[in-house]
N, CA, C and O atoms as a GROMACS GRO file, in nm:
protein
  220
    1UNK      N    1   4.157  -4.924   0.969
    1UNK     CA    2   4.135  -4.787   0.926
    1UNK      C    3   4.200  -4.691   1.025
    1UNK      O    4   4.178  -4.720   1.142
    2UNK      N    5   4.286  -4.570   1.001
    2UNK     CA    6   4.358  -4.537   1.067
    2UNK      C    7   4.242  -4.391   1.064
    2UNK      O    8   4.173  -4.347   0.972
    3UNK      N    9   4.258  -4.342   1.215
    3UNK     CA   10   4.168  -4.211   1.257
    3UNK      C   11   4.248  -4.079   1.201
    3UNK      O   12   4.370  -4.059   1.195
    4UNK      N   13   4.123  -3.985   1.155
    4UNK     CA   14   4.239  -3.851   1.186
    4UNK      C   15   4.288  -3.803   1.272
    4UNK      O   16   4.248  -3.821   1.387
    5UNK      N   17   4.417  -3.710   1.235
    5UNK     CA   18   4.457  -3.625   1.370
    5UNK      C   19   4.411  -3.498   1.348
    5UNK      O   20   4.387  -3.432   1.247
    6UNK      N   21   4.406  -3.482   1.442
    6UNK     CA   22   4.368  -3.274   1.423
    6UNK      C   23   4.463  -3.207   1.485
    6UNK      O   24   4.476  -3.087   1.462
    7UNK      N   25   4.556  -3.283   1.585
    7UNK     CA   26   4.648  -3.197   1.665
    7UNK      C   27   4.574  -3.093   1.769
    7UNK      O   28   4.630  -2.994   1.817
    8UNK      N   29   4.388  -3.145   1.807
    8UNK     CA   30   4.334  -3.061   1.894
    8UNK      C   31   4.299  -2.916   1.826
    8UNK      O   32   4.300  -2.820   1.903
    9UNK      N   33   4.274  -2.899   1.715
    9UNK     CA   34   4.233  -2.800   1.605
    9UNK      C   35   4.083  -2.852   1.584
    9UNK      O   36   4.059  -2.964   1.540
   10UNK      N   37   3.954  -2.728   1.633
   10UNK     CA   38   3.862  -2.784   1.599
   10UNK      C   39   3.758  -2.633   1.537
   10UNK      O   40   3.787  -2.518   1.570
   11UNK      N   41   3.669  -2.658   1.470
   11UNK     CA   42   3.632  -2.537   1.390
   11UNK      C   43   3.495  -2.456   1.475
   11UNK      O   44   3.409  -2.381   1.427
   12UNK      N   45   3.517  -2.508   1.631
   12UNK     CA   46   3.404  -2.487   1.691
   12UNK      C   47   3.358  -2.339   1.722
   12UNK      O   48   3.246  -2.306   1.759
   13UNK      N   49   3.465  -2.256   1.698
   13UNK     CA   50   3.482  -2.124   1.689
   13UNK      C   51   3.362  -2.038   1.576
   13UNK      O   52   3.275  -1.952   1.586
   14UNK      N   53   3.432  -2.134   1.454
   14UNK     CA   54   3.358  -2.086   1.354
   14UNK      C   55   3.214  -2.092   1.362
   14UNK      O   56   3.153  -1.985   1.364
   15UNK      N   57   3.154  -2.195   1.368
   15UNK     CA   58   3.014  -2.296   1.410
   15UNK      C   59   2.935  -2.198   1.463
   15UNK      O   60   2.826  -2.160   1.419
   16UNK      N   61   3.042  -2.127   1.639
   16UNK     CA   62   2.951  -2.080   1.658
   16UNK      C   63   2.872  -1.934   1.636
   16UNK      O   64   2.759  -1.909   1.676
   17UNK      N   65   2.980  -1.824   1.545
   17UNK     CA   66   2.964  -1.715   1.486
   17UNK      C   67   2.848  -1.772   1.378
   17UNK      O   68   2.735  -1.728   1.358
   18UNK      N   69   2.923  -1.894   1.313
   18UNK     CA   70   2.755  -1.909   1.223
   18UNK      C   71   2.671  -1.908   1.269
   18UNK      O   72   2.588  -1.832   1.220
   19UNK      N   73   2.634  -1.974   1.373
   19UNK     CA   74   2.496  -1.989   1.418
   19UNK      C   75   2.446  -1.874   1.526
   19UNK      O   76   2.351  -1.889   1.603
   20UNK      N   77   2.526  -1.758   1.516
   20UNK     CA   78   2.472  -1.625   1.573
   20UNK      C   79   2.448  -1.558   1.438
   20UNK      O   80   2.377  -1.459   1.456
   21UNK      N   81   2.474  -1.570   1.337
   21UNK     CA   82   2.463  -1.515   1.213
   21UNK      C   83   2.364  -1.565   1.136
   21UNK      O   84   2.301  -1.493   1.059
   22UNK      N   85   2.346  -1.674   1.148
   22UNK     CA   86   2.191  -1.765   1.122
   22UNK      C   87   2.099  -1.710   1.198
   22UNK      O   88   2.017  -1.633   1.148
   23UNK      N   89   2.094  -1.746   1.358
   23UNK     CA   90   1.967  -1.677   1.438
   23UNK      C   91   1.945  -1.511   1.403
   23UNK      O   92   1.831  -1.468   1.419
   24UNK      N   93   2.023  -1.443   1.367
   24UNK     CA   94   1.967  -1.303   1.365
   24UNK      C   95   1.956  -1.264   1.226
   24UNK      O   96   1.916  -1.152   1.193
   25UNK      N   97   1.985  -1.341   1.155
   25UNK     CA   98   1.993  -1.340   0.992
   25UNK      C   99   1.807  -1.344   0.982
   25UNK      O  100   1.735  -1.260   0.928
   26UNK      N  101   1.764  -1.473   1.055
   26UNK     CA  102   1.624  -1.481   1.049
   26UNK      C  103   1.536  -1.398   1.091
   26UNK      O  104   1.429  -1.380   1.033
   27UNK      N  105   1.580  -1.327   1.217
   27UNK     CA  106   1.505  -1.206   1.348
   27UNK      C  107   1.526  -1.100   1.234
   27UNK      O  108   1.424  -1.046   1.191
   28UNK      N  109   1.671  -1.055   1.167
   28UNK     CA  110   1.633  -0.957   1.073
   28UNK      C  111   1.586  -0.992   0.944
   28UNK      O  112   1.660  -0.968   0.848
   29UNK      N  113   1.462  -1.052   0.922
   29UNK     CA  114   1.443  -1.039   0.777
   29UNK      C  115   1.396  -0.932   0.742
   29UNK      O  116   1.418  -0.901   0.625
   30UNK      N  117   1.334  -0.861   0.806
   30UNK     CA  118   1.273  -0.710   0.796
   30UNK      C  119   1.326  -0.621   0.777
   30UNK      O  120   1.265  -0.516   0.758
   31UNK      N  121   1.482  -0.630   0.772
   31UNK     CA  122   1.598  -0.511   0.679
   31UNK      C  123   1.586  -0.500   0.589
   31UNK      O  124   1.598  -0.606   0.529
   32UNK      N  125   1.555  -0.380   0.501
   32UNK     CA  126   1.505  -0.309   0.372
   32UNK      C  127   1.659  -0.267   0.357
   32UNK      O  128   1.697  -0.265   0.239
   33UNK      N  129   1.747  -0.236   0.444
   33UNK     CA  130   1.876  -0.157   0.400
   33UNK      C  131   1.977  -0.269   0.437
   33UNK      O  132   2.002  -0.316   0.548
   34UNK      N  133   2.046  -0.311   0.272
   34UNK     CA  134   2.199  -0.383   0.308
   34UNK      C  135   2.285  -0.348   0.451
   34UNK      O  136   2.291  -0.427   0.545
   35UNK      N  137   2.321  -0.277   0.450
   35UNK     CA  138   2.394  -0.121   0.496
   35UNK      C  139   2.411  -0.182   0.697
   35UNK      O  140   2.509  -0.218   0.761
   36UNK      N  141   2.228  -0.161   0.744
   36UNK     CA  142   2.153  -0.212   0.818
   36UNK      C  143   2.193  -0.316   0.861
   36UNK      O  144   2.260  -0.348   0.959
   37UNK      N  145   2.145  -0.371   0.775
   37UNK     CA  146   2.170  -0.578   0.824
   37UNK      C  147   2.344  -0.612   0.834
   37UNK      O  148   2.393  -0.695   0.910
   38UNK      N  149   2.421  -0.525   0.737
   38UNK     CA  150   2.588  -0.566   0.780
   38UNK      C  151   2.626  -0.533   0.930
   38UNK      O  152   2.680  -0.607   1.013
   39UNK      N  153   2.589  -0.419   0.942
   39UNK     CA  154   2.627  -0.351   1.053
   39UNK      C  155   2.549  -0.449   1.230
   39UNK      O  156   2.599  -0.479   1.338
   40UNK      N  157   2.420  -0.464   1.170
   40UNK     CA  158   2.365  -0.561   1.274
   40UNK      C  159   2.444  -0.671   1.276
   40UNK      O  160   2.469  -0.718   1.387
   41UNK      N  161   2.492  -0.726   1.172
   41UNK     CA  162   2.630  -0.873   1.204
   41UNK      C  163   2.707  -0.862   1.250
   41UNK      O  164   2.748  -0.948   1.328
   42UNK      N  165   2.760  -0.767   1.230
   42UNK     CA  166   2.929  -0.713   1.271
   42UNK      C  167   2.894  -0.676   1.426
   42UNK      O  168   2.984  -0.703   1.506
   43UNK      N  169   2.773  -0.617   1.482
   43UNK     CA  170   2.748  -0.610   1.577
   43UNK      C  171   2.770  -0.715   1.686
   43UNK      O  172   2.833  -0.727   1.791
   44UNK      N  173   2.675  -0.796   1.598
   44UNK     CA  174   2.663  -0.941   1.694
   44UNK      C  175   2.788  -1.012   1.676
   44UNK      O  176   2.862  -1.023   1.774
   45UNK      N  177   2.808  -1.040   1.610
   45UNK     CA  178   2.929  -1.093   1.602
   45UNK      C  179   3.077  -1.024   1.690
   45UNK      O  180   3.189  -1.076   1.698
   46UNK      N  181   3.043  -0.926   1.734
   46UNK     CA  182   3.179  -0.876   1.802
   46UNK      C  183   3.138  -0.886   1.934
   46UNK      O  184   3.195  -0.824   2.024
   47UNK      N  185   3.044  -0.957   1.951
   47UNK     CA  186   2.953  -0.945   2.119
   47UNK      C  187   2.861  -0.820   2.152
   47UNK      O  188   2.788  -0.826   2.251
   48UNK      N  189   2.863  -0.746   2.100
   48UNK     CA  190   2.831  -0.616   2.084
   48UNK      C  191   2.674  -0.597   2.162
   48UNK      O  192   2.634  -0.713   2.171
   49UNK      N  193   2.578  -0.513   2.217
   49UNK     CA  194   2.433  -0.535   2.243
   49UNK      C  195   2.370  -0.420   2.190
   49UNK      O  196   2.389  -0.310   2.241
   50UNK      N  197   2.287  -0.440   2.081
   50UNK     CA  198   2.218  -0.306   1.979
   50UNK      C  199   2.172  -0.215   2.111
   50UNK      O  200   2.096  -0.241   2.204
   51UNK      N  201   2.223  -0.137   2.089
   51UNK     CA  202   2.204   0.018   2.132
   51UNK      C  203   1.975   0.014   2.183
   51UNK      O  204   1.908  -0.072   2.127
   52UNK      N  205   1.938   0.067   2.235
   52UNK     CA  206   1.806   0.106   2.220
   52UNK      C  207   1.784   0.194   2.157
   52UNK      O  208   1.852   0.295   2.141
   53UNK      N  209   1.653   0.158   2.101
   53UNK     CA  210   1.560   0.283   1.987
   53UNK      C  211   1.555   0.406   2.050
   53UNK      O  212   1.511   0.408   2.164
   54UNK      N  213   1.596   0.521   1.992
   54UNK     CA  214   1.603   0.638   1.982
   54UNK      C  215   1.423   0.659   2.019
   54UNK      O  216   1.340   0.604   1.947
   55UNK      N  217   1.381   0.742   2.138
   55UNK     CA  218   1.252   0.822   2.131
   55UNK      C  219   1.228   0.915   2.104
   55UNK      O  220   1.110   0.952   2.109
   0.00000   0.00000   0.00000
């Protein structure tokens, strides 16, 4: 049986944006606003650190 090649191409990149998009997907279930919850992804996902609540 002959192995694949990948040429060192691996999707570990992707994996791990999912699984920052999974963990906060769950922390926000409490988003009432689409709008909200995109903007919280795009957040995390760019490394980003949510701002603090306005007093």
């Amino acid at each position: 049986m002959k192995s694949l090649q990948t040429g060192g191409a691996n999707n570990g990149g992707t994996e791990a944006v999912n699984g920052l998009i999974e963990l906060h997907r769950r922390i926000a279930r409490g988003f009432r606003n689409r709008e909200n919850y995109r903007l919280r992804m795009l957040l995390i996902a760019g490394g980003l650190d949510q701002p603090p609540p306005q007093v």
